[in-house]
N, C-alpha and C positions, 0 to 999 in steps of 0.2 A: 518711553515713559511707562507702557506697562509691567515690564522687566522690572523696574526700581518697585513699582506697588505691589509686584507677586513676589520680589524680596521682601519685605516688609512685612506682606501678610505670611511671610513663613519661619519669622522671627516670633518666640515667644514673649508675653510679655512678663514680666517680675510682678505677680499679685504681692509681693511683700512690701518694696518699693514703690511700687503705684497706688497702695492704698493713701485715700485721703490727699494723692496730684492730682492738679488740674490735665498732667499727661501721664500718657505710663510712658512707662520704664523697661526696657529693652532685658530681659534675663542674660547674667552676666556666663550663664552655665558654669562648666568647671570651674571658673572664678568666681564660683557663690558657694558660701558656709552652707548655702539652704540646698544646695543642686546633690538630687543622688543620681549619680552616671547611670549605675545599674537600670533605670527607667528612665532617662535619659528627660529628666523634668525635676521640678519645684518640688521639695518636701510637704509643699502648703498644699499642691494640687496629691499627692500623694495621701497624707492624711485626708483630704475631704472623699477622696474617691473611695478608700479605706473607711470613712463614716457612711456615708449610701449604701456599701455593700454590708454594716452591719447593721444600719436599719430595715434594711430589705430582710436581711435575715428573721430579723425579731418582729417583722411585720407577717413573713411566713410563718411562724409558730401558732 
């Protein structure tokens, strides 16, 4: 049984699809419009991490 939950937790989950379910939603990876291989994740998590680092920016100025 631990085997199935440490699969699970190393499944990503689809913030695009999950918003606003009562469950998430499994990231379909290469079979998602939103998935860039290159960083091997969600466009959505991609853009936020890309907004952090330029508020950090404009927070060092």
């Amino acid at each position: 049984m631990s085997e199935n939950v440490t699969t699970k937790k190393k499944l990503p989950y689809c913030p695009l699809l999950s918003a606003g379910a009562s469950d998430y939603r499994i990231c379909l990876q290469e079979n998602c419009a939103w998935y860039v291989p290159s960083t091997k994740t969600c466009v959505a998590y991609v853009i936020g991490h890309n907004n952090v680092l330029d508020i950090k920016a404009k927070q060092g100025r």
